[in-house]
N, C-alpha and C positions, 0 to 999 in steps of 0.2 A: 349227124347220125350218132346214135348212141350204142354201144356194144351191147349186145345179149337182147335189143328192143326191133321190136317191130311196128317203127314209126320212125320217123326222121321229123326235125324240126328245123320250120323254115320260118326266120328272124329277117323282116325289111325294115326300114326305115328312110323316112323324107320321099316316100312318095305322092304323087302329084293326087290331092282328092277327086274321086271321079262323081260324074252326079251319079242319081239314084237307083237312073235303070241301067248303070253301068257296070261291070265287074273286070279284075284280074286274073288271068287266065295262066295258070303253070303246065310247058310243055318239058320236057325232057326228049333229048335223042340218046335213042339207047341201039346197036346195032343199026344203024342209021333207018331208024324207024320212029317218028314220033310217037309220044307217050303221051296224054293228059293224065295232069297228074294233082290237079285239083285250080278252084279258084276263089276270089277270096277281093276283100277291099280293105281299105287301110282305113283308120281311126279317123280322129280328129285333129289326130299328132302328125299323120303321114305315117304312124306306125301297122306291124306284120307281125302276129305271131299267133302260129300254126300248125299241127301234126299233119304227116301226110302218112298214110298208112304204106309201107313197104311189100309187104304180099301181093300188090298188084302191080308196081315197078319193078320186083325179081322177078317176078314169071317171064319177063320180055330178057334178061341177061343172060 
């Protein structure tokens, strides 16, 4: 996360390729209440990278 931004950046790598009607799903426990909090598929590489916008994961803290 970056100070004074309203987005967080989320960097994976060597993840497994999924086929095409697949996707990667990002949850977060925040107050023991799950979050979605976006989802997403990796490259070619196994590579992630990503903004997740923050004004909708503070509203839950």
């Amino acid at each position: 996360m970056a100070p004074k931004s309203d987005v967080a950046l989320l960097s994976l790598q060597n993840l497994a390729p999924l086929p095409k009607d697949q996707i990667y799903r990002l949850w977060a426990i925040v107050n023991n209440e799950k979050i979605y909090c976006g989802e997403f598929n990796s490259d070619s590489q196994g590579k992630v990278l990503m903004q997740l916008p923050l004004d909708e994961i503070v509203d839950y803290c």
